[in-house]
C-alpha positions in Angstrom: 7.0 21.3 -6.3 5.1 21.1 -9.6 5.1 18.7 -12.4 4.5 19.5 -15.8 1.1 19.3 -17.1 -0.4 17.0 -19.5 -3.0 17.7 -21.9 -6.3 15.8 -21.1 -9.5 15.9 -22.6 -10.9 16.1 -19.3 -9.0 19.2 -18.1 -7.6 18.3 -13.9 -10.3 20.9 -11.7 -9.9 19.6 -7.9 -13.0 17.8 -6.7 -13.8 17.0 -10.7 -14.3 13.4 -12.3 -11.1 13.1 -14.5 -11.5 9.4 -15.7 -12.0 9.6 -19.5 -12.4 5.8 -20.9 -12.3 6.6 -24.3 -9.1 8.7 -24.2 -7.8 5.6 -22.2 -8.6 3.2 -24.9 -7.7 5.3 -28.1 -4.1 5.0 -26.1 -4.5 1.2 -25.6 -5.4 0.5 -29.1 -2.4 2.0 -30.5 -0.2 -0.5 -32.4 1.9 -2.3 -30.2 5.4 -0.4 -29.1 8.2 -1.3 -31.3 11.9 -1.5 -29.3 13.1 1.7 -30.0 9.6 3.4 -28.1 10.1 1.4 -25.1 13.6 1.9 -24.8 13.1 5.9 -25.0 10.5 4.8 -22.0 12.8 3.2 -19.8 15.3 5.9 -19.7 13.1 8.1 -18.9 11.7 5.8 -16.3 15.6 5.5 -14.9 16.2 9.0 -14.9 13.4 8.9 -12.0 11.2 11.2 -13.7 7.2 9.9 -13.2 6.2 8.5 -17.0 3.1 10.6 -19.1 0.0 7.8 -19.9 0.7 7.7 -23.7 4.4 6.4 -22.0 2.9 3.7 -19.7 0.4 2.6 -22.9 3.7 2.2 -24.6 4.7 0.2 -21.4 1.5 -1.7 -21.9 1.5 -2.7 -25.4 5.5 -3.9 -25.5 4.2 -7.4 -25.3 6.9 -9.6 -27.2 8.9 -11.6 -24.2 12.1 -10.0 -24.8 9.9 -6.6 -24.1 8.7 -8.0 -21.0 11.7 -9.0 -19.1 13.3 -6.1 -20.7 10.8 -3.7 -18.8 10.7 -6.2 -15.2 15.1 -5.7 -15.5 14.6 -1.9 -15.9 11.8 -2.0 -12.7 14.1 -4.3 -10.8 17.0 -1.8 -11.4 14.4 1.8 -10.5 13.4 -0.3 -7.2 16.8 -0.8 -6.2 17.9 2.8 -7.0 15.0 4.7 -5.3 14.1 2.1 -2.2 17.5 0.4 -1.8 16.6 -3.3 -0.5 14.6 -1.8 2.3 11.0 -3.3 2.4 8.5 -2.1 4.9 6.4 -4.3 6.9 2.6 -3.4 8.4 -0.1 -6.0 9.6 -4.1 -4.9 8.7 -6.4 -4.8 11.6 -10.2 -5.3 11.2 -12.4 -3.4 13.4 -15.9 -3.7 11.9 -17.2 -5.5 9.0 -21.2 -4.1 8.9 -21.7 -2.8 5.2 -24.6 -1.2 3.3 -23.4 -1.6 0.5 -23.7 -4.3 -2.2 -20.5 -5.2 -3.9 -20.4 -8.2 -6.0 -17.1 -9.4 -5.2 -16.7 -8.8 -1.6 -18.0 -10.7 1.7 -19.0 -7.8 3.5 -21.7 -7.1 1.4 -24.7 -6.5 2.3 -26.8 -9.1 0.7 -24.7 -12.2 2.0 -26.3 -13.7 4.9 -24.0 -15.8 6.0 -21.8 -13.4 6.8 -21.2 -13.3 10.7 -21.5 -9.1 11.2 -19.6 -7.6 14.2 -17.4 -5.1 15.7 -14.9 -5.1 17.8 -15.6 -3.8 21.7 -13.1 -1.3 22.8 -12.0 -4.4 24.8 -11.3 -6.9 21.9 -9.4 -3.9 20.2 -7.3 -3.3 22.7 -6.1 -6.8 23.0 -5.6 -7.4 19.1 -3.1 -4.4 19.2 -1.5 -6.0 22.3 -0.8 -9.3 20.0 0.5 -7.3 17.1 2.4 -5.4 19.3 3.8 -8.9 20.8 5.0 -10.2 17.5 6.9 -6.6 17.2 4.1 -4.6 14.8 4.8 -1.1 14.8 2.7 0.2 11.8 -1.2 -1.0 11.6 -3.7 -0.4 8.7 -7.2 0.2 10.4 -9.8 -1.4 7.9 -13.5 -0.8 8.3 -16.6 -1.7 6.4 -18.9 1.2 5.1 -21.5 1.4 7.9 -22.8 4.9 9.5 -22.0 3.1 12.9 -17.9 3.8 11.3 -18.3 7.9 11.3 -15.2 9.7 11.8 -15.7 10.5 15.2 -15.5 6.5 16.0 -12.7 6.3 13.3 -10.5 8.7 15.3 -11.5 7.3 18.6 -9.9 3.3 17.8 -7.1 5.2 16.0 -6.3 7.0 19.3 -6.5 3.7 21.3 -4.3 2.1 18.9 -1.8 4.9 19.7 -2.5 4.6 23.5 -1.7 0.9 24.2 1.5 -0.5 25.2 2.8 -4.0 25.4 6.6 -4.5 26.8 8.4 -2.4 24.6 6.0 -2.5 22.2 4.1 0.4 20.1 2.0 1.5 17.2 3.7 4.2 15.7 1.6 4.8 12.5 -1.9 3.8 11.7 -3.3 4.2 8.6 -6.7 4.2 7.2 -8.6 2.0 5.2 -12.9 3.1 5.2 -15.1 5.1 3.1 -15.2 8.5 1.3 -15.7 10.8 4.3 -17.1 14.3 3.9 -14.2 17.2 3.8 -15.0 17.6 7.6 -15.0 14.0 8.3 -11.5 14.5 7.1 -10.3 16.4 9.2 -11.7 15.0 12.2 -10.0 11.7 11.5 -6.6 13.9 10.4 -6.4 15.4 13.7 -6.7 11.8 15.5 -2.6 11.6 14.0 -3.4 8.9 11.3 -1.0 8.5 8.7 -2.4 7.8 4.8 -5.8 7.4 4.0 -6.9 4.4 1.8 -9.7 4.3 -0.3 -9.7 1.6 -3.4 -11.7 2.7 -6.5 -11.6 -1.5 -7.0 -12.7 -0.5 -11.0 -12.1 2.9 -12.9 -14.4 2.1 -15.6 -17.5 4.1 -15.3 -19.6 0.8 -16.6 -18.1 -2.2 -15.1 -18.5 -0.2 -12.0 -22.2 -0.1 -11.9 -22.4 -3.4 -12.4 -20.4 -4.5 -9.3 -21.5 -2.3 -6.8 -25.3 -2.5 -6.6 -27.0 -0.5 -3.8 -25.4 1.7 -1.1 -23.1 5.4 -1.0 -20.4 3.0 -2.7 -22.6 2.7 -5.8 -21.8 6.4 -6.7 -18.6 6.1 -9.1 -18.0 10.1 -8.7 -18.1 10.5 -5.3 -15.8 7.9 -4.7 -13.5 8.9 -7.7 -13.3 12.5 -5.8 -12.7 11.5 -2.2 -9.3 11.7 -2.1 -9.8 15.5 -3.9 -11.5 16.1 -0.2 -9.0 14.7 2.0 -6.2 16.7 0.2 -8.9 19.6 0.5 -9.1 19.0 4.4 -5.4 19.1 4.7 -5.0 15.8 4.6 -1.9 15.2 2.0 -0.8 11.4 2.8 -3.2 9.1 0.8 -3.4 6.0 -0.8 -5.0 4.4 -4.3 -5.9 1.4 -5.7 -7.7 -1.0 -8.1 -9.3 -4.4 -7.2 -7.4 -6.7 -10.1 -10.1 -9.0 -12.5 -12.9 -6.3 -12.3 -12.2 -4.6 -15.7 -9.4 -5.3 -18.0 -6.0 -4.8 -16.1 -4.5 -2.7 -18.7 -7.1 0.2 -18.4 -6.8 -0.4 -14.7 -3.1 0.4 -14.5 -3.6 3.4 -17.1 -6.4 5.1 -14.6 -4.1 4.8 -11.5 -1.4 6.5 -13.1 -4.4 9.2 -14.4 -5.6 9.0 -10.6 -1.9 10.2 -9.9 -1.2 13.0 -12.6 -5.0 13.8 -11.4 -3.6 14.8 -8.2 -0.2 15.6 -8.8 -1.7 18.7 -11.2 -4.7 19.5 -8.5 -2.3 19.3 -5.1 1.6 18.9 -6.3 1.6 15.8 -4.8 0.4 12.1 -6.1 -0.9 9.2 -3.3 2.0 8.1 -1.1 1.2 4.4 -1.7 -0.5 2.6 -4.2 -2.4 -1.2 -4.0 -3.0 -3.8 -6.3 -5.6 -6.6 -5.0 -6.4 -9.4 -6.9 -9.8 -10.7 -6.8 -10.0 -14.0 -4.3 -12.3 -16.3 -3.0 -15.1 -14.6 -0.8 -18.1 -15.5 0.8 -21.1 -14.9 -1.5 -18.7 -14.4 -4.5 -20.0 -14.0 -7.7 -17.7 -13.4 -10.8 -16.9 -14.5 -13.9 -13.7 -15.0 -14.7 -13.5 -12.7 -18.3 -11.1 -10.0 -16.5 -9.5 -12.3 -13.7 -5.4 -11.6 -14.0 -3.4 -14.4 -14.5 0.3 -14.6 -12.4 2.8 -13.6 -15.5 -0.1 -10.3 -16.3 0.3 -10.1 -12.9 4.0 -9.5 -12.9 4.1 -7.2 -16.1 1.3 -4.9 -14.5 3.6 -4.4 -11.3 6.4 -3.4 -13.1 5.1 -1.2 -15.3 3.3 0.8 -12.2 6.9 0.8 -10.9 8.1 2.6 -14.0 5.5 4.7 -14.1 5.6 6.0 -10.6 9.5 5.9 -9.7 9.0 7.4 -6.6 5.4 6.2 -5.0 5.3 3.0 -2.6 3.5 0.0 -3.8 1.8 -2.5 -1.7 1.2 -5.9 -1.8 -1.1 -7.8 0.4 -1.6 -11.6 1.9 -4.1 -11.8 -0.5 -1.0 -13.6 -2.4 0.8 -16.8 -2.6 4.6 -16.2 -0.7 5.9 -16.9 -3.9 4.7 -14.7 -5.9 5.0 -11.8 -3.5 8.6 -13.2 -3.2 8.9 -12.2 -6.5 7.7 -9.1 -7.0 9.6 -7.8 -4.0 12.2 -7.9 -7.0 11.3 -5.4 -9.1 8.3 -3.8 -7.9 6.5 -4.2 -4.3 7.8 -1.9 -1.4 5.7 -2.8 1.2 4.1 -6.1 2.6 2.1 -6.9 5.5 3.0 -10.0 7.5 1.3 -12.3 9.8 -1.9 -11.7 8.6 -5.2 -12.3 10.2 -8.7 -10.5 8.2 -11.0 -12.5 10.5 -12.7 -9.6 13.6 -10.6 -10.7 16.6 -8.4 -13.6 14.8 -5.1 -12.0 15.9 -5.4 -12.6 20.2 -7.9 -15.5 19.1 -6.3 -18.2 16.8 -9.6 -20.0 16.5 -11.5 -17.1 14.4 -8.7 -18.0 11.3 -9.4 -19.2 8.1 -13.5 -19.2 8.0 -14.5 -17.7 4.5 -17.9 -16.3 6.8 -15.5 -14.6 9.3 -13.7 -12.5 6.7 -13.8 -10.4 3.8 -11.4 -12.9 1.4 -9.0 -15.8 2.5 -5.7 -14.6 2.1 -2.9 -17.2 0.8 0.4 -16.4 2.6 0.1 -17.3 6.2 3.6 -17.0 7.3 3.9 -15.3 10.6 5.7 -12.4 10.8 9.2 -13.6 11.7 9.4 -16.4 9.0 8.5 -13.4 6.6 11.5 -11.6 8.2 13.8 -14.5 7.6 12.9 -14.9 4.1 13.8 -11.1 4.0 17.0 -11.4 5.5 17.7 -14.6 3.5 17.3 -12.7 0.2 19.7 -9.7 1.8 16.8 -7.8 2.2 16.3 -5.3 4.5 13.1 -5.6 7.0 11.9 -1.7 8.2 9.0 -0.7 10.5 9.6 2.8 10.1 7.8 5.6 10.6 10.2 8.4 10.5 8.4 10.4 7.8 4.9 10.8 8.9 6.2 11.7 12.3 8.7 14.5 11.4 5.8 15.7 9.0 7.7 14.8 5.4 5.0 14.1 4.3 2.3 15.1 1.5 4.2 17.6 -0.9 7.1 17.8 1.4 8.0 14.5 1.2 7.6 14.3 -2.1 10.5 17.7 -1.9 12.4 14.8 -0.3 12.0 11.7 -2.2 11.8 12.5 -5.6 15.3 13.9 -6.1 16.2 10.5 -3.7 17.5 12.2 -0.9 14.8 10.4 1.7 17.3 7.4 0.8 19.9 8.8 3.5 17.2 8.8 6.0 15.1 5.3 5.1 17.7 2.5 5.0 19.2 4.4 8.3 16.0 4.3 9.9 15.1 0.5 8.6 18.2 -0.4 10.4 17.1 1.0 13.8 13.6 -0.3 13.4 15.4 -4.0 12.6 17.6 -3.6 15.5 14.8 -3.5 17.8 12.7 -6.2 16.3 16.2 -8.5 16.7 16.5 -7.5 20.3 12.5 -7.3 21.3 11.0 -10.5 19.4 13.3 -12.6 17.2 14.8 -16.0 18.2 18.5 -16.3 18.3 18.4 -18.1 15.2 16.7 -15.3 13.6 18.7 -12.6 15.3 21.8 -13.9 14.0 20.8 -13.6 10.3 19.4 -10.2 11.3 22.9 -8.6 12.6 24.3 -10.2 9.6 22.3 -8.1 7.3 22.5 -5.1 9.7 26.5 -5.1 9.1 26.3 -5.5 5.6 24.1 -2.3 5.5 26.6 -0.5 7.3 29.4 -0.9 5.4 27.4 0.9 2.5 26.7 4.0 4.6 29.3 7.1 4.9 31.6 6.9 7.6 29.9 9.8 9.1 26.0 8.2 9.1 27.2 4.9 9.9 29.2 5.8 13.2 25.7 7.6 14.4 23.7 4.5 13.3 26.0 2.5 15.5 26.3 4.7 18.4 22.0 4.7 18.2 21.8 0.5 17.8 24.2 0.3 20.7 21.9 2.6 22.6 18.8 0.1 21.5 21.2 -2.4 22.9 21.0 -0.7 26.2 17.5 -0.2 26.4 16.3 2.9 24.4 13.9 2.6 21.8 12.4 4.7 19.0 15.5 6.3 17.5 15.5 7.7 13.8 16.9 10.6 11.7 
């Protein structure tokens, strides 16, 4: 499908810079958005159709608190139209942290000393999938520091073992990516391994700031990491993910880039990133920032609900990296993914002792529920816990899915599937207690389905029931 085009100063040419600061600002500095301009926004927002940037700087500048709340209702309202209450649930797994490259605000980089520099034998991999897979993990994120020793030959070689092991009935059914720019060939080599979207962060879109944080290494070369995902899409592969480091650069002219980066890719390939991510800049080893650009909570929580309404239809991810509160939160009227039970120390999943040690990971994360105590707080807030993987595996993805989801059709086939993925969690893993709650919220879901959908959703749990597993429309 196409989108309309916009009309940039730096004209959309696949594998071209696109990022134009000033044109950013001059939107930015426009007087701030009086009701009538953000109201005209909103509908547009409602009517699912994916907001132009001079509409997300009118997002931007609506700052008056009856603004604000007016444009976290609206995103609270898109959410529940496009996703439902379904939120999906992945754990990150970190296979090597050797870097060359010399990032200010990170604890892989190269220059810190202290950190402890590893990766994990083929052995050690194996046995933190087998944990994840314990605690009922179906969908991983493979994260890998930028190191010549993490081609894409090695990339597709853990992602295959991550498909290959088996614990009990459980199963890694989608593994996504999180390394370096990788040549157009290096793309496809780690494409054909079966991985599903392909991270890479631009942590700061502004040409400036970003030389100052990222000091030697291939990372240090703004373009070619502002084109990488150009290549992937070039190489075939159409599932990838974007995302901006939070308190690098003002947050404002970070949220206008990634919806750029999108329309960038959307013109180029008919198809924006499946998923985008929003870190906030924590504690780290070695960490040295000042604390000009850092992003307070309530920013925070306007900046996630204006990406909603920018990008209706694109899934947004919110890591450990926050307080369960706050990720409570924006669950509301933003967030569509979460990991849970997370562990960013090499090995600290099968080995408890390797947790919490600033020198043993990249940042400390600050929501350390397990996974299960995240599911209950789902279920307690009528949410509606999904480990699927439906999609990628029936190949809607890329510019197909997109065929699917942005007219909301995939809604028939993702709070279906959520349901089957929940029904084997509550069988495989959960206490009774927890089970209990689960079926609870199971029902409930049914009774919104057709008659039609909902007597083959049943007929399918009752099968889980019985023994069968990995069942999904």
């Amino acid at each position: 499908m196409h989108f309309s085009p916009e009309s940039y100063r730096i004209p959309d040419k696949p594998m071209k810079p696109f990022i134009d600061p000033e044109e950013i600002w001059e939107l930015l500095n426009r007087p701030s958005s009086d009701n009538g301009e953000v109201d005209r926004v909103i509908a547009r927002s409602l009517g699912k159709q994916r907001l132009t940037l001079q509409e997300v700087a009118i997002l931007i500048n609506a700052t008056t608190p009856e603004q604000v709340q007016q444009i976290k209702e609206a995103a609270r309202e898109l959410k529940r139209k496009v996703y439902g209450n379904r939120v999906v649930l992945f754990a990150p797994l970190y296979v090597g942290n050797k870097c060359l490259n010399d990032c200010t605000y990170c604890g892989f980089r190269s220059s810190n000393r202290a950190q402890l520099r590893r990766t994990l034998s083929g052995e050690e991999l194996v046995k933190e999938i087998e944990t994840l897979e314990e605690n009922g993990q179906k969908r991983l994120v493979l994260v890998y520091g930028e190191h010549t020793e993490y081609h894409p030959g090695y990339i597709a070689e853990t992602v295959r073992t991550a498909y290959s092991v088996k614990k009990g009935n459980g199963e890694i059914r989608r593994v996504n990516i999180n390394a370096a720019p990788l040549t157009i060939e290096g793309f496809r080599i780690v494409k054909e391994a079966g991985i599903g979207t392909y991270q890479i962060f631009q942590e700061t879109y502004h040409p400036k700031a970003y030389r100052q944080y990222h000091l030697r290494g291939k990372k240090a070369d703004y373009d070619n990491r502002l084109t990488a995902l150009d290549r992937a899409q070039e190489a075939g592969l159409d599932d990838v993910g974007i995302g901006a480091l939070f308190g690098l650069y003002d947050w404002r002219f970070e949220v206008m880039a990634l919806v750029r980066h999108t329309n960038h890719l959307e013109a180029c390939y008919n198809v924006g990133p499946h998923t985008i991510s929003f870190p906030r800049i924590k504690d780290a080893s070695m960490l040295q920032m000042g604390e000009h650009y850092f992003v307070s909570d309530s920013d925070f929580s306007r900046l996630v609900a204006i990406l909603r309404l920018a990008v209706p239809y694109t899934g947004m991810i919110l890591t450990a990296r926050e307080p369960a509160k706050l990720r409570d939160e924006l669950l509301q009227f933003g967030v569509s993914q979460i990991d849970g039970g997370t562990r960013i120390e090499l090995g600290g999943y099968a080995d408890k002792e390797k947790r919490h040690d600033l020198n043993k990971g990249q940042f400390l994360i600050h929501d350390d529920r397990s996974l299960n105590e995240i599911i209950e707080e789902l279920l307690a807030q009528d949410m509606l816990p999904s480990f699927c993987t439906a999609c990628y595996r029936l190949g809607r993805t890329g510019e197909h899915f997109m065929e699917f989801s942005v007219p909301g059709f995939i809604k028939r086939f993702c709070t279906p599937n959520a349901m089957l993925t929940l029904a084997e969690y509550l069988v495989d893993y959960t206490p009774a207690e927890t089970a209990l709650k689960g079926w609870e919220v199971v029902e409930r879901n049914m009774q919104q389905l057709n008659e039609m959908v909902g007597d083959e959703v049943r007929d399918r749990i009752e099968r889980i029931k019985q023994g069968e597993r990995d069942l999904y429309f």
